[in-house]
C-alpha positions as CSV (number, residue, x, y, z in Angstrom):
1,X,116.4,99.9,193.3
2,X,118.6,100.2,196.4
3,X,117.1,101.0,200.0
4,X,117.9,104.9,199.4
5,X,115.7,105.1,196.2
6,X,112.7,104.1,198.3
7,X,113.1,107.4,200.7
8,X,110.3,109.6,199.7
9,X,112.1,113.0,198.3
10,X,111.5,115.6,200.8
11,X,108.7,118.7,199.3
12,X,110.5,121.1,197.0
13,X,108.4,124.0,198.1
14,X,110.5,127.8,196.8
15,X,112.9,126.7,193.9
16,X,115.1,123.9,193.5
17,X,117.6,124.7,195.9
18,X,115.0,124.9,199.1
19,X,113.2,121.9,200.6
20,X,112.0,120.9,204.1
21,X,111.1,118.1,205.8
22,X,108.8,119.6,208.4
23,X,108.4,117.4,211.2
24,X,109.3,120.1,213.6
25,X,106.0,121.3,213.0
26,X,103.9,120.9,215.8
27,X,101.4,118.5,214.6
28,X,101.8,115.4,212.0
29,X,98.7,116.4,209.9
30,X,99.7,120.1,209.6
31,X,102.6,119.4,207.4
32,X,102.7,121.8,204.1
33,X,103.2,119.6,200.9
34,X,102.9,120.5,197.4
35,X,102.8,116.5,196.7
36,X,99.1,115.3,196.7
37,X,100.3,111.9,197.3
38,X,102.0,112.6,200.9
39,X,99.8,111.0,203.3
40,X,99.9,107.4,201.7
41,X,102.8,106.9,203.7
42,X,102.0,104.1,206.7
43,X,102.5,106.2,209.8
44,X,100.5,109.0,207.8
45,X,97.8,106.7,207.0
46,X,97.0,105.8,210.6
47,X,96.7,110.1,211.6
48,X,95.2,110.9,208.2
49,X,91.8,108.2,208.2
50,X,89.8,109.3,211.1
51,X,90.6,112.6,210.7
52,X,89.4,112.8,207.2
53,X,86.5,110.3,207.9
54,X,87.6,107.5,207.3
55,X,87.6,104.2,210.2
56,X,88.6,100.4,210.6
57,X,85.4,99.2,208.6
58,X,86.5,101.6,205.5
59,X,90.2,99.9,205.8
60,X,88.6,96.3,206.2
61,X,86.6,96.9,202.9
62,X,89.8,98.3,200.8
63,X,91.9,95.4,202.1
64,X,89.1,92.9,201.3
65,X,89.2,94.7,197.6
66,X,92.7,94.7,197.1
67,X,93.1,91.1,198.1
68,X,90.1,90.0,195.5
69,X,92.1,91.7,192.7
70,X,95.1,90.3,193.5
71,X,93.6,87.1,193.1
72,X,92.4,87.7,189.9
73,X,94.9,88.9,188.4
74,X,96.1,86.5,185.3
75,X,100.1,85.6,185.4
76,X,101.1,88.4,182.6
77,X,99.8,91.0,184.9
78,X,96.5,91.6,183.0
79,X,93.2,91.8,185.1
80,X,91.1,90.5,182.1
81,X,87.5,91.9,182.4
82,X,85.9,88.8,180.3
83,X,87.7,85.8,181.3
84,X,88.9,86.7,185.1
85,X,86.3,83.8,186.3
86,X,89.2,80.9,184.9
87,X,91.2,82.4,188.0
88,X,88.1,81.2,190.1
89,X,87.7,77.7,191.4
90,X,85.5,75.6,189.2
91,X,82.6,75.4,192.1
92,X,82.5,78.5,193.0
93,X,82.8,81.0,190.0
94,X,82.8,84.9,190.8
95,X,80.9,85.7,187.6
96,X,79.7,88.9,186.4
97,X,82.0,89.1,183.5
98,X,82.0,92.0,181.0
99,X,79.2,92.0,178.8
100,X,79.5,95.4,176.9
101,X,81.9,96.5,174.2
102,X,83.4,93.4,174.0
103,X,85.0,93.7,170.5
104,X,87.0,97.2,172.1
105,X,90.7,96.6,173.7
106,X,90.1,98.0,177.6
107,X,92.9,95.6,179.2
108,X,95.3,98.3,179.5
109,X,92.9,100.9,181.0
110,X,91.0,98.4,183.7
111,X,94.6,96.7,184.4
112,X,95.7,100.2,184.9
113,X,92.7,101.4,187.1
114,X,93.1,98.1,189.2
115,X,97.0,99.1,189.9
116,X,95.7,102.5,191.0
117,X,93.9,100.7,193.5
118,X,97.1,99.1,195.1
119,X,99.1,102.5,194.7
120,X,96.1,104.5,196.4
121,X,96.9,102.3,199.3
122,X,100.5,103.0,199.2
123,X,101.7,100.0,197.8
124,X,104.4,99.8,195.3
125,X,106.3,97.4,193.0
126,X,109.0,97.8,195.0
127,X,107.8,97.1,198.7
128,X,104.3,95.5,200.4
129,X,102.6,92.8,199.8
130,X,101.6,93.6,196.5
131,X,105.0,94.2,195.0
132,X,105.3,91.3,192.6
133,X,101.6,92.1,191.1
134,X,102.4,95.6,190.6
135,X,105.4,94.5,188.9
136,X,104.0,92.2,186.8
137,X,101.0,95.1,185.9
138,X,103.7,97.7,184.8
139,X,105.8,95.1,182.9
140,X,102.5,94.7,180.7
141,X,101.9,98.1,180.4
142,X,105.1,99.6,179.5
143,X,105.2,96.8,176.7
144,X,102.2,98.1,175.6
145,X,103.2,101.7,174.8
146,X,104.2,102.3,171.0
147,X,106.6,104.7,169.8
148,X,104.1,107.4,169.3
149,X,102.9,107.0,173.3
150,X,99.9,105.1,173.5
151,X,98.9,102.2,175.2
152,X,96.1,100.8,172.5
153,X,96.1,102.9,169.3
154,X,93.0,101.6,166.9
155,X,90.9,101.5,170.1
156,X,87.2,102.8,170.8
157,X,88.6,103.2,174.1
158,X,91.8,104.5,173.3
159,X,91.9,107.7,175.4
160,X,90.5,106.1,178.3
161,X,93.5,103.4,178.2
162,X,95.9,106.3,177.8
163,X,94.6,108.6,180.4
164,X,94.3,105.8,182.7
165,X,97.5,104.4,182.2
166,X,99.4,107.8,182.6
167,X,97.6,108.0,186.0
168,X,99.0,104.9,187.1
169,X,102.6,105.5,186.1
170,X,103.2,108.9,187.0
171,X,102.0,107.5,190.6
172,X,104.2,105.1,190.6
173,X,107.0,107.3,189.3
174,X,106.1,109.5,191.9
175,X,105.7,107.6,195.0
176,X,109.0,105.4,194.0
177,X,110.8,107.8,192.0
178,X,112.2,104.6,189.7
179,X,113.9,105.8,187.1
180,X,112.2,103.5,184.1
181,X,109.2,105.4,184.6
182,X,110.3,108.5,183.3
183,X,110.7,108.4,179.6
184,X,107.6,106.6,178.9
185,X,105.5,108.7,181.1
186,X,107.1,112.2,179.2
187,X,106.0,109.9,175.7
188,X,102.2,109.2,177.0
189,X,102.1,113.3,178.0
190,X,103.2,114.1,174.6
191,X,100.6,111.9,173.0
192,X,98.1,113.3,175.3
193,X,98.6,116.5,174.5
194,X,99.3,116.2,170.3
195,X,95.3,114.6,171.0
196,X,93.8,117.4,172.5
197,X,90.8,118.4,170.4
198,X,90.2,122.4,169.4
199,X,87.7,123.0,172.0
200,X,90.3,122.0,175.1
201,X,89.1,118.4,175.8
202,X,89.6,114.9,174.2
203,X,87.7,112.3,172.4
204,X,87.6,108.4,172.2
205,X,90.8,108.4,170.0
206,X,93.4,110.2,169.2
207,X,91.7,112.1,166.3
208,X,91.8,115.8,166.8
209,X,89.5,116.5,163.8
210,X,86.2,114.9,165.2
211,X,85.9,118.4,167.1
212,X,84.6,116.1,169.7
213,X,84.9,117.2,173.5
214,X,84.1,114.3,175.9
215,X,83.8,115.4,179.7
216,X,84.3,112.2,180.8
217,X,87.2,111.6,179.1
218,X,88.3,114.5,179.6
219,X,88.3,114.2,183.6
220,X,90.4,111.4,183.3
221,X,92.8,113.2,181.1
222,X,93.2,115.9,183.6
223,X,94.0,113.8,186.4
224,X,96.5,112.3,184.1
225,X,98.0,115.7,183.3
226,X,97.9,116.9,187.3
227,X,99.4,113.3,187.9
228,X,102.2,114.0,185.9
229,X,102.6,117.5,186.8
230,X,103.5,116.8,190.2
231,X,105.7,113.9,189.7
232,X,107.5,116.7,188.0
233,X,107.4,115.8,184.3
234,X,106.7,118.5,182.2
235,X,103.1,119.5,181.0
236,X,102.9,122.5,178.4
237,X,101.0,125.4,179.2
238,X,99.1,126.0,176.1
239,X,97.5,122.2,177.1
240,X,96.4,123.1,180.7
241,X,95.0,126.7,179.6
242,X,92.9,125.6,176.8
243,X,92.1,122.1,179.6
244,X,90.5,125.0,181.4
245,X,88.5,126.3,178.0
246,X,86.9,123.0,177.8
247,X,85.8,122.8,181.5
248,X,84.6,126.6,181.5
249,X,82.4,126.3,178.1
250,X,80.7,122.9,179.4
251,X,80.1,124.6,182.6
252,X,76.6,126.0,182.5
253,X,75.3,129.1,184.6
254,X,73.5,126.4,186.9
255,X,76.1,124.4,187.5
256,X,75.1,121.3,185.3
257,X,77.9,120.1,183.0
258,X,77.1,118.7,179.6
259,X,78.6,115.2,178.8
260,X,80.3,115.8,175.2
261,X,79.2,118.5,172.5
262,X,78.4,116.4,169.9
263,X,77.6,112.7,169.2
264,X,80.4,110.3,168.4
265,X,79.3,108.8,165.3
266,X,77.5,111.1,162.5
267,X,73.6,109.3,162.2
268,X,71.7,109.5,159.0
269,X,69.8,112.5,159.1
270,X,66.1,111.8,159.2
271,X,65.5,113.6,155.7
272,X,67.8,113.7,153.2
273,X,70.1,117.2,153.7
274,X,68.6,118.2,157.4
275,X,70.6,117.1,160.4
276,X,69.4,116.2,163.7
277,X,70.7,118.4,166.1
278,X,73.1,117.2,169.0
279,X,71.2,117.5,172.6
280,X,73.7,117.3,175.1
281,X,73.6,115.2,177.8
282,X,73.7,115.6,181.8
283,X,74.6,114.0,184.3
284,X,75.5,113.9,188.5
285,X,78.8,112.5,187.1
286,X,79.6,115.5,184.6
287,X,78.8,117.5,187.5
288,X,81.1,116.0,190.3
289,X,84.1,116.4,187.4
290,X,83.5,119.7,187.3
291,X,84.0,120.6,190.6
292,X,86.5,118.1,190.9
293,X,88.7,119.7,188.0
294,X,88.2,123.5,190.2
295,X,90.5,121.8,192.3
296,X,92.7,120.3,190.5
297,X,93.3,123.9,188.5
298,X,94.4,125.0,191.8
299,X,90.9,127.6,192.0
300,X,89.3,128.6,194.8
301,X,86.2,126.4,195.5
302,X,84.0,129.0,197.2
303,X,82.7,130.6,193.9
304,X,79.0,130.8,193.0
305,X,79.5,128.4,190.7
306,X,81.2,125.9,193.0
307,X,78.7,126.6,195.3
308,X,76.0,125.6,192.8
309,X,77.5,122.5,192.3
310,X,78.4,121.5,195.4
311,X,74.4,122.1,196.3
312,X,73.5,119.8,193.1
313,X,75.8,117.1,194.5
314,X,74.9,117.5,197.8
315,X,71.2,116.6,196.6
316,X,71.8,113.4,195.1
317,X,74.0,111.5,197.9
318,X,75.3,108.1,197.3
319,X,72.4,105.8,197.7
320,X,71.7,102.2,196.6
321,X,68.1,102.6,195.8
322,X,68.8,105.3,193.5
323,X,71.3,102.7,191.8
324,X,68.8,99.5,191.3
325,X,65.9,102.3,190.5
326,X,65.2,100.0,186.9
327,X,63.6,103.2,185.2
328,X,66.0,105.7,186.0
329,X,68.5,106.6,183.3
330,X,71.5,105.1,185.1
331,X,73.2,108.1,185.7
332,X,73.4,107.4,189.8
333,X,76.1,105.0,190.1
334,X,79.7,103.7,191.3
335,X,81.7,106.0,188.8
336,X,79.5,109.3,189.7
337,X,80.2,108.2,193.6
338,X,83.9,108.0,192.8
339,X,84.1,111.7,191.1
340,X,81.7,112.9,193.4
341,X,84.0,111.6,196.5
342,X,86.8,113.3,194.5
343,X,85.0,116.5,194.3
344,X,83.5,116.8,197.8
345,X,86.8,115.5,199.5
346,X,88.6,118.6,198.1
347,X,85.6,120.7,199.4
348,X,85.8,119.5,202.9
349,X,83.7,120.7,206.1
350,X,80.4,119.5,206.6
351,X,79.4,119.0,203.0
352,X,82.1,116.9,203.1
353,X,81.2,115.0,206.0
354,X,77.3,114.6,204.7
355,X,78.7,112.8,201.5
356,X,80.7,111.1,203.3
357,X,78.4,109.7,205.8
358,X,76.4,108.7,202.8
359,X,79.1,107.2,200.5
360,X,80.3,105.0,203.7
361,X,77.2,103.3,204.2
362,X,76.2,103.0,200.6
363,X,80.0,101.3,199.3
364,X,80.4,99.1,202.1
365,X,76.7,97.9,202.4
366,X,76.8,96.2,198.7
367,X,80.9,95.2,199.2
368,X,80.0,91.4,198.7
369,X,81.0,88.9,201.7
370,X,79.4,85.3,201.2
371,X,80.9,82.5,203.5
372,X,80.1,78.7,203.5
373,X,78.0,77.2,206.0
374,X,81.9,76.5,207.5
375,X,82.4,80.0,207.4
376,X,84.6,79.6,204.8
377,X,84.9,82.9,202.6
378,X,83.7,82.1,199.1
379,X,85.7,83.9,195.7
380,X,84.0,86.5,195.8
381,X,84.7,88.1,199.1
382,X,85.6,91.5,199.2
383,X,84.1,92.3,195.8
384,X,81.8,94.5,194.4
385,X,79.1,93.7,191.7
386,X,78.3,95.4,188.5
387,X,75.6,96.2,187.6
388,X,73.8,99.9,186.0
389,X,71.8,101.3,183.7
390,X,72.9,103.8,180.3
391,X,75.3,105.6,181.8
392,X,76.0,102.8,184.6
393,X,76.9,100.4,181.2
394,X,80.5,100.8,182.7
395,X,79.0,98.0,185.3
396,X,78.4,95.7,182.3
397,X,81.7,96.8,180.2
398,X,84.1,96.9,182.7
399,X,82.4,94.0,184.9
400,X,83.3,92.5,188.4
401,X,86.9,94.1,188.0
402,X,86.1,97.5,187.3
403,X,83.2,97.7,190.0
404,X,85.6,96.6,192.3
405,X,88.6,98.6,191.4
406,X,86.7,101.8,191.3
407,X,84.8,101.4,194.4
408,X,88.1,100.2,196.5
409,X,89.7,103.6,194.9
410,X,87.0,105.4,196.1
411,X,87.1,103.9,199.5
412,X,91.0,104.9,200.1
413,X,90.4,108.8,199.7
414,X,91.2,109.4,202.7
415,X,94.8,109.1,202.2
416,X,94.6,108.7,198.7
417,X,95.5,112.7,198.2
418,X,95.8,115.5,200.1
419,X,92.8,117.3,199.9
420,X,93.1,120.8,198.1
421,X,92.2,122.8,201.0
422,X,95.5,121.9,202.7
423,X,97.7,121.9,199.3
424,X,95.5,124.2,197.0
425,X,98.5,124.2,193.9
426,X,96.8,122.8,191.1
427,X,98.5,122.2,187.4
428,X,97.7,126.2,187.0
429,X,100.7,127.6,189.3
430,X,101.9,131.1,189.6
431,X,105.3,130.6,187.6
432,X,102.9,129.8,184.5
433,X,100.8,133.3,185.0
434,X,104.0,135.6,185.9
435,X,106.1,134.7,183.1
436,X,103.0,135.4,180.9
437,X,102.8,138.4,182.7
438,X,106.2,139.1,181.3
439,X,106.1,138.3,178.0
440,X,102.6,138.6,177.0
441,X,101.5,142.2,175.9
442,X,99.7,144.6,178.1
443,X,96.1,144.0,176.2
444,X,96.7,140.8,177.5
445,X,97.1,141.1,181.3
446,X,93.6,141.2,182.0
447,X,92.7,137.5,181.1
448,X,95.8,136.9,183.3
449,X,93.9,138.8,186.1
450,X,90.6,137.0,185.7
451,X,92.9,133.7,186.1
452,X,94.7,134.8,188.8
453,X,91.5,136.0,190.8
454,X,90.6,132.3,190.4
455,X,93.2,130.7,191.9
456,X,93.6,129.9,195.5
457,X,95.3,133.2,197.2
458,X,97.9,131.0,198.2
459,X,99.0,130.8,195.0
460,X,97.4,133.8,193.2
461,X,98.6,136.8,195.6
462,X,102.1,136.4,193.6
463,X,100.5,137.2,190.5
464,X,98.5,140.0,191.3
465,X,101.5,141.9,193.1
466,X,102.9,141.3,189.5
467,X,100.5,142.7,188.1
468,X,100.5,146.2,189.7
469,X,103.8,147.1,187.6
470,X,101.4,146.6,184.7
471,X,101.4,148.9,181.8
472,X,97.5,148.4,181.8
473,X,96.2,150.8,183.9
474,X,93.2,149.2,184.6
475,X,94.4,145.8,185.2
476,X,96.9,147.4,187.6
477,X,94.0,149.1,189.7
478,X,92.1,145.6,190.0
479,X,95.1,144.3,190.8
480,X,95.9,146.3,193.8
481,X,92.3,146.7,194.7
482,X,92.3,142.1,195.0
483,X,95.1,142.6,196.7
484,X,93.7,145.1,199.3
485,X,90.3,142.7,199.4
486,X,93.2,140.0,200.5
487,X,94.3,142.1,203.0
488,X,97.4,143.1,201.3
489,X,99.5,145.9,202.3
490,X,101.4,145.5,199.6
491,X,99.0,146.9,197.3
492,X,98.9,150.7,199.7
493,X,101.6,152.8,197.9
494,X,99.9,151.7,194.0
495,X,96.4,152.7,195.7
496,X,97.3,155.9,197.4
497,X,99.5,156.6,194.3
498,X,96.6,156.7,191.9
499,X,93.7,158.3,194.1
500,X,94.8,161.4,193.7
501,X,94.2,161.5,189.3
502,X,90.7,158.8,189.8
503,X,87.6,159.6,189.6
504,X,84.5,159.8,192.3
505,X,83.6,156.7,191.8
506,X,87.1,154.9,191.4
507,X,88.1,157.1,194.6
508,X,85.7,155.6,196.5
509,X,86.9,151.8,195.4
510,X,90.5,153.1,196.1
511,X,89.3,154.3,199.9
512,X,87.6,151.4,200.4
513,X,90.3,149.0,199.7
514,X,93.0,151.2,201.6
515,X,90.2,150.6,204.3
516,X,90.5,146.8,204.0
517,X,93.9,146.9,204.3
518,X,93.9,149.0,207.2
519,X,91.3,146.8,209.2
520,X,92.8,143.2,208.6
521,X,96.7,143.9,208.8
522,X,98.0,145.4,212.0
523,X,101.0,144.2,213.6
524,X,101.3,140.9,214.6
525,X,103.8,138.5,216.4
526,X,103.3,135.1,213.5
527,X,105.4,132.7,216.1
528,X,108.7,130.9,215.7
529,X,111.1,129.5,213.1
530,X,110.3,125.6,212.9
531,X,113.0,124.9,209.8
532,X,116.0,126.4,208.7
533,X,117.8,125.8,205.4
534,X,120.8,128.3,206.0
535,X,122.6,127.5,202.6
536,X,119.6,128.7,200.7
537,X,118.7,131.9,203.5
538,X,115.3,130.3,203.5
539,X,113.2,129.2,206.4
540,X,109.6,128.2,207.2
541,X,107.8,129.6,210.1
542,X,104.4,129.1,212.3
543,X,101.9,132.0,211.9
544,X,99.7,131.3,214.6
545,X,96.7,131.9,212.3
546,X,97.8,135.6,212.0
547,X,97.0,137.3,208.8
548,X,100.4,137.3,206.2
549,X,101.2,138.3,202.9
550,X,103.2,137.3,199.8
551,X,106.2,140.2,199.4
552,X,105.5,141.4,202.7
553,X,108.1,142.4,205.4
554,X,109.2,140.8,208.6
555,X,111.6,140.9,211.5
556,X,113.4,138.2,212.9
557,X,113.8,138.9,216.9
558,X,115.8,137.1,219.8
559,X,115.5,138.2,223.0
560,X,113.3,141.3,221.9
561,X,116.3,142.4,219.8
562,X,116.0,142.5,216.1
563,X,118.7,140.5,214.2
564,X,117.7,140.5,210.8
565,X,114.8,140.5,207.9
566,X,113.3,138.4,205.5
567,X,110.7,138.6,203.2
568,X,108.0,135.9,202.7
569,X,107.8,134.4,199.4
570,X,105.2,131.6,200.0
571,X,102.3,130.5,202.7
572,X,100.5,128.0,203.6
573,X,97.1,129.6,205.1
574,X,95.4,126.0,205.9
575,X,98.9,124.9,208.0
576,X,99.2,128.7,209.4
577,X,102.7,128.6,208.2
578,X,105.0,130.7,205.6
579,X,107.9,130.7,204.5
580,X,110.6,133.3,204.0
581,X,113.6,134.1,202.2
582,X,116.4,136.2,204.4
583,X,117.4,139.7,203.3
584,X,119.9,140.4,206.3
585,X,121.0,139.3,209.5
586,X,123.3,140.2,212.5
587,X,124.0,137.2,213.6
588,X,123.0,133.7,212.1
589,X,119.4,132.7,212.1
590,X,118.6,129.9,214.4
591,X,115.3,127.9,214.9
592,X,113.3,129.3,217.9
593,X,114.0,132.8,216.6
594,X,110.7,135.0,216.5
595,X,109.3,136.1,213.5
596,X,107.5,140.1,213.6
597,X,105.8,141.8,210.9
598,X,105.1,145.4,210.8
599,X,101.8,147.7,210.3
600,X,103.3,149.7,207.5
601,X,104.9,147.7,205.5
602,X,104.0,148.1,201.8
């Protein structure tokens, strides 16, 4: 690849034509990305880990990881979780090979999670210190794709490889934007989505007639499909809609998430005829991919719901003791700390910053460093043990490797991604609900509604103003009345249009939401242009923390004289920044230029 191909592509944030690079903005962490992946960059790196909680003792620990991989990794680019101790010297063995599940192929899938590790970091095949192992991964796992898309048909842990493996190569595509990426990664999506059970989620193996829904597969699988979404390979619709099915029916009014709906192999019965029923299992894990998949949806996490499992998380921190506890289930362990992180990093504030806190001292206290009396380091340095209990069997099947990789993963996420706070677009965007909106009939809008309620506003306000031209009267009023609870002006003419013909009780809805809209969007100077794409009429501006809205209005002023209009089309409340598309202008547009809004508009 030449020296050009390793330029990160700049954010694609209002169509294809428009991009921007933003560093005129006026800090380097309030930058507006759509690309989760952003702040693995070096130089972002460096801003990004303090602020998000992260400090030289975290970085020690990943490097220590990363460099205990690499050593173990065998010449074909496999990290093999049974025979990784031949890499070791002969006097001073690593040990803690795989145990479990021996007879099941999980090269692909742990050789995959252990490249993750090195692309979390912002490594590359292409550049660092870790090129030639990535390469050498990604040769074997590209040779192990069939023509169908997966990575280990005939598998017991088929799914897991694919899910995995997608992960890692749409990252890589991603970050690198190398071309031999492509086709295979649009193959594995393809399989994935031809093995989607019934019910929304996905089971061991490709079989779509166990009826089978596996949450923990199933998490994997989405952060495949959000992976590949925003490397910009295509994900149908009809997948991520009836993704969200599966996550909403194992959601339970408390919060708790069941693990699968029904066992994977059919037992004997205990009498002849009579079938013991399923009982579901629970977990912290379950939980944490929950919450975790709210975010990667693209909904808002301040629901009830969220907030019940936020509070379920928050009461089972990271904690060694509760992993060596020998009569607990096992269900407290390093793969419930890694969703967990996942989940809670996306939530940010202080629960945030409480798990974290917890999760720092936990990880790096059991990270193992042994030295020689010489202070030698011995071949173990900078790994993690595995060990665990039922659920924590992944300790025993996925051994020294996959206790390492996962804990190392978890370790980097504070540039890892982007948390969803600061980039709430999910793999549920508002081009999918407004071209339902236009082809779907009008019986139909109101599941549209409830989805777009969901969403971040960011990303949901588009919809809704959609949705007032809707033939469905009463999806149009709830539309306009969300809109109003926004802050909308927008949504004033629809509402003052149909109090007159409601009734008491929807007149009173009606005056309260004109009310809203009255009290939270007066006039307001939003600040100054920062970019300018004048081909494409479009430029991004700083709002000062002002409220703004999708479709509204606003002036563009130099030297208190008006020169032109535009009309914002997308915003970025956690960067107090929108952008705008221009409608007219007097003179040409410059950076610097103010940006005005006005009371009435709408």
């Amino acid at each position: 690849m030449t020296s050009n191909a390793m330029n990160r592509r700049m954010r694609t944030l209002i169509g294809a034509s428009l991009t921007f690079s933003f560093s005129l903005l006026p800090s380097a962490l309030a930058q507006p990305t759509d690309n989760p992946l952003a702040n693995r960059k070096r130089d972002k790196r460096r801003d990004v880990l303090r602020k998000f909680g992260g400090n030289h003792k975290t970085e020690r620990a990943v490097a220590d990881g990363l460099a205990w991989l690499a050593a173990h990794q065998r010449p074909d680019g496999i990290w093999d979780r049974k025979g990784f101790d031949r890499l070791c010297p002969n006097h001073d063995r690593c040990g803690q090979t795989a145990l479990g599940h021996i007879s099941r192929n999980a090269d692909v899938g742990l050789s995959a999670l252990a490249a993750l590790a090195f692309l979390g970091a912002g490594y590359t095949h292409e550049e660092g210190k870790y090129a030639d192992h990535l390469t050498k991964v990604f040769s074997y796992i590209l040779a192990q794709q069939d023509v169908d898309g997966s990575f280990s048909a005939g598998s017991g842990f088929q799914m897991y490889n694919d899910a995995i493996a997608t992960i890692a190569m749409a990252e890589a595509y991603d970050l690198t934007q190398d071309a031999v990426f492509k086709e295979p990664l649009e193959r594995a999506i393809k399989h994935i989505t031809r093995s989607q059970q019934v019910g929304g989620g996905w089971d061991y193996t490709d079989d779509t007639n166990t009826g089978r829904n596996d949450t923990s597969i199933t998490g994997w699988v989405l952060m495949a499909l959000k992976s590949a979404h925003a490397a910009g390979v295509a994900v149908p619709v009809s997948t991520r809609f009836r993704l969200i099915e599966h996550f909403d029916n194992a959601t339970e009014t408390g919060g708790r998430v069941w693990y699968a709906n029904k066992r994977r192999e059919t037992l004997r019965p205990l009498t002849p005829g009579v079938h013991r029923p399923y009982q579901r299992r629970y977990g912290p894990a379950m939980v944490a991919t929950g919450l975790f998949s709210r975010s990667a949806f693209g909904f808002k996490l301040d629901s009830a719901a969220a907030e019940r499992q936020i509070e379920l998380l928050l009461r089972e921190l990271p904690s060694l003791d509760r992993l060596r506890e020998q009569n607990s289930p096992g269900l407290h362990n390093e793969y419930y700390w890694y969703y967990g992180t996942l989940a809670l990093f996306n939530v940010g504030g202080d629960r945030w910053e409480r798990w974290n806190r917890a999760l720092r001292r936990t990880v790096m206290e059991y990270q193992e460093r042994p030295v020689r009396k010489n202070g030698q380091r011995r071949h173990s340095y900078g790994s993690w043990p595995a060990f665990g209990r039922n659920w924590g069997k992944w300790g025993r099947t996925g051994g020294r490797i996959y206790a390492t990789a996962i804990n190392t993963l978890t370790l980097e996420i504070y540039y890892r991604y982007v948390p969803a706070y600061l980039s709430p677009r999910g793999i549920i965007g508002p081009s999918d609900l407004r071209r339902s909106v236009t082809h779907a009939p009008p019986h139909e809008h109101d599941s549209i509604l409830k989805t777009a309620l969901r969403l971040h506003p960011d990303t949901g306000e588009p919809v809704l103003l959609d949705l007032l031209r809707s033939s469905n009267r009463n999806v149009s009023l709830n539309a306009a009345i969300a809109l109003a609870n926004l802050g909308s002006p927008m949504a004033r003419a629809r509402l003052e249009a149909k109090r007159e013909f409601a009734d008491p009780s929807t007149r009173r809805r009606i005056a309260d939401a004109i009310n809203k809209i009255t009290t939270t969007s007066p006039e307001q100077t939003y600040g100054t242009i920062t970019e300018l794409n004048s081909q494409a009429r479009m430029f991004l501006f700083e709002t000062a923390g002002q409220p703004l809205y999708y479709g509204q209005k606003v002036r563009i002023v130099r030297d208190d004289r008006e020169i032109g209009t535009a009309k914002i089309n997308r915003r970025f409340t956690s960067y107090q920044a929108a952008a705008a598309r221009i409608e007219t202008s007097l003179t040409p547009i410059k950076e610097g230029d103010v940006v005005m809004t006005l009371k009435t508009e709408g």
